[in-house]
N, C-alpha and C positions, 0 to 999 in steps of 0.2 A: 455356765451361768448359775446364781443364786438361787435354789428354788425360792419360790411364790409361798411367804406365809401372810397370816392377818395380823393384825395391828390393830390397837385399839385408837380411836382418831382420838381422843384425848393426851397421846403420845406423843402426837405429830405435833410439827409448825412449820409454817412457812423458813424455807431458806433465805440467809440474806442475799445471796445471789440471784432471787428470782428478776430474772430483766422484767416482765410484766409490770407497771405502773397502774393497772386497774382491770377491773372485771367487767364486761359487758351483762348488764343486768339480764338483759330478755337472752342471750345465751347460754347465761348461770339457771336461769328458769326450765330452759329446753333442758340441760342436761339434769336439774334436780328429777324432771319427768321422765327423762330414760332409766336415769338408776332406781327411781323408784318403781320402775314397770322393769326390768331388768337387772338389775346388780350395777355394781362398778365392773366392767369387764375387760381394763387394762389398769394391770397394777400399777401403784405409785410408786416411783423409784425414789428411794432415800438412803439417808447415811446417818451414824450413829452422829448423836449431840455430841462435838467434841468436847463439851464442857461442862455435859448432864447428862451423867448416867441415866440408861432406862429412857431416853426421851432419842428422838429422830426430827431429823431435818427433811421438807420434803424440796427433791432436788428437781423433779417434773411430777405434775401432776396436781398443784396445790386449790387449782379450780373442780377437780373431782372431789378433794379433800372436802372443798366449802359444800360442796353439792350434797356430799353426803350426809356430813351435816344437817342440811335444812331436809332431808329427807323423813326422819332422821336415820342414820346407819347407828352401830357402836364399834364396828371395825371393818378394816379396808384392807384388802389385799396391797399388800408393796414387797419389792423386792429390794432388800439392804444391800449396799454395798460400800466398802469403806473406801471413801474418797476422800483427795485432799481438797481443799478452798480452790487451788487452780485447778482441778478437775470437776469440781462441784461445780462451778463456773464456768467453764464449759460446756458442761454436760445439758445443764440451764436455758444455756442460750441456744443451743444444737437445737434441743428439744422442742421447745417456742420457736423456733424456724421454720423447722421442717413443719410443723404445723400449722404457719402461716398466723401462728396467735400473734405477732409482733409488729407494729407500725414501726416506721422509720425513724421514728424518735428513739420508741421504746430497744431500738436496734443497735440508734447509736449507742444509747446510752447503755447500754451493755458493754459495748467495744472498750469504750471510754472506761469503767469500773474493770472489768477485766484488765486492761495495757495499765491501769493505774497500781492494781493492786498488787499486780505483778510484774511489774515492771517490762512488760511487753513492746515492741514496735508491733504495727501493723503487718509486716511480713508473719511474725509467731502468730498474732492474733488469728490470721488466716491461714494459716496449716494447721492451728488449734481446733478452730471450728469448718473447716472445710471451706472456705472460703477466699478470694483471690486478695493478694496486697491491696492492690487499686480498687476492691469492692469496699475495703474494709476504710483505705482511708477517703474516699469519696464518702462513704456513711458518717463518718464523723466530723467532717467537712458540716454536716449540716446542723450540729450543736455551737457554729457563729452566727447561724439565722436568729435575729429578732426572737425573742418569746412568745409575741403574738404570732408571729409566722409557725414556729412549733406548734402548738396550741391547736391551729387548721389542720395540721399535719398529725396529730395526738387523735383529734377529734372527727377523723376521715373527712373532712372538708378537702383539703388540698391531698393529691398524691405525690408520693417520693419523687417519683420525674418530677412534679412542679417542685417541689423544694429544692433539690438540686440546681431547677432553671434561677431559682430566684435567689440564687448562691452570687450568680453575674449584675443584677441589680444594683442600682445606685440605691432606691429606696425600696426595700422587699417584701417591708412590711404595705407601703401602699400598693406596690403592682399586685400583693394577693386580693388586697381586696377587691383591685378588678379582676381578676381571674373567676373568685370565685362569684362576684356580683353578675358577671357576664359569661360565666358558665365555658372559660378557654381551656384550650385542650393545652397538652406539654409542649407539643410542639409552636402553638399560636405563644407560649407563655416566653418559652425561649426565646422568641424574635424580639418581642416585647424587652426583654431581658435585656439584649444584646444593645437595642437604639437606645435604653437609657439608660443602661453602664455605668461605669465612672469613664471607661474612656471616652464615650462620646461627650463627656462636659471637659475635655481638654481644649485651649483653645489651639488656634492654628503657629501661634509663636512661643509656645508651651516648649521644651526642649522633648526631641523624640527619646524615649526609651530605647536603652540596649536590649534586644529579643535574647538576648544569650541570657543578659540579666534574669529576664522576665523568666524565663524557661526553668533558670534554676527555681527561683520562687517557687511558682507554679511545683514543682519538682519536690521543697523542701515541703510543700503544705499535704499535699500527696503522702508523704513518708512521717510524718511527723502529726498529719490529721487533726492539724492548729493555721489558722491563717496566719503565714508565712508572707511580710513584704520589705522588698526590700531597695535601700537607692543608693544610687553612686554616679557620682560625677566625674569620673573618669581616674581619677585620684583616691579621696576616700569615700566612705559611703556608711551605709545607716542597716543594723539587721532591725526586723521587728516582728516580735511571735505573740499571735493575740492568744489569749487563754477567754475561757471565762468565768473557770474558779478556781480554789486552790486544788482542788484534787486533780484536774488539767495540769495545773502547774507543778505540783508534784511529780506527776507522769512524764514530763518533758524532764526533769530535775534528773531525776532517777535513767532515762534513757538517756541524758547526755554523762551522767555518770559512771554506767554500763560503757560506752563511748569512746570515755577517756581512762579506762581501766585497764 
């Protein structure tokens, strides 16, 4: 490994990679108080500016960087290392993992800019980062939740089980707000979930669904971490892949290109 030199933080900048979406204020306080009674005492790991000489990217670390800062420091221990954009991105999201700095938004949305940038499925994205197929595209399963419903979930109001529960909702932006108005656990939310569904507003002369059908769906949304629906009457039938911007839709572009290569 690289030895540990100092760095001047006027060097540094935040990476575009950082999954983090914001800083907890009275967090960023606690740690301005330890470095200023202590040091910065685990280096920040970065990588040369691929585009600026003399300047560094910080690739973990970039909430020690601000700390220091308002300290003030004038330089900070980091260890360089020359990585690539999918490495730097990785290494990013590893890092804000294992440390539990990352809500399930902030997680998905990780997923999502990594498979996008790189043209990734969900299998790579999880041998990349240590993590399972099905964890990865269940996580971004939850970038078709409502905005408001993210938001709860951004903002520790709701936790990742309830987003996921409210994945099966007919309207998911109102069941949270019982959730949270009446304080339901994951499991009270699921139940909730499940009676009002979309299947339960099917009526009784509704034609029944092929489960083979269903199963693939189900299957392609999973691999593909896009709501995937699909119908057939026996004859022909209908694909349909929800995105919700274009860089989703890029992502799927590019993995059905990879595909048919």
């Amino acid at each position: 490994m690289a030895p540990t030199q100092s760095l001047s933080i006027a060097a540094l900048e935040p990476s575009p990679f950082q999954p983090r979406a914001g800083i907890d204020r009275e967090k960023l306080d606690d740690l301005v108080a330890s470095i200023a009674a202590n040091g910065v005492l685990q280096p920040l790991l970065v990588r040369p500016h691929p585009t600026a000489p003399g300047r560094y990217q910080i690739i973990a670390g970039a909430r020690r960087w601000r700390a220091a800062q308002a300290v003030p420091l004038h330089e900070v221990p980091v260890l360089v290392r020359d990585l690539d954009d999918r490495t730097a991105a990785a290494a990013a999201l590893v890092e804000n993992l294992q440390r539990s700095d990352l809500d399930a938004m902030e997680e998905a949305e990780g997923y999502r800019r990594l498979g996008a940038a790189e043209g990734l499925d969900n299998a790579e994205i999880g041998r990349l980062i240590g993590r399972s197929r099905s964890h990865v595209a269940n996580t971004l399963r939850l970038l078709n939740l409502p905005m408001v419903v993210q938001t709860h979930v951004r903002e520790g109001r709701l936790t990742a089980g309830h987003a996921r529960a409210l994945l099966a909702a007919s309207d998911p932006g109102m069941l949270a707000d019982r959730v949270i108005r009446e304080g339901l656990s994951v499991r009270q939310t699921e139940a909730l979930a499940q009676r009002t569904g979309p299947a339960s507003k099917t009526s009784p002369s509704a034609p029944r669904k092929d489960p083979n059908v269903e199963a693939l769906a189900r299957d392609l949304t999973e691999q593909l971490g896009l709501r995937v629906a699909i119908k057939f009457d026996g004859k022909r039938g209908e694909l349909r892949i929800a995105y919700k911007d274009l860089e989703q839709l890029d992502g799927l572009i590019a993995l059905l290109n990879r595909a048919g290569a």
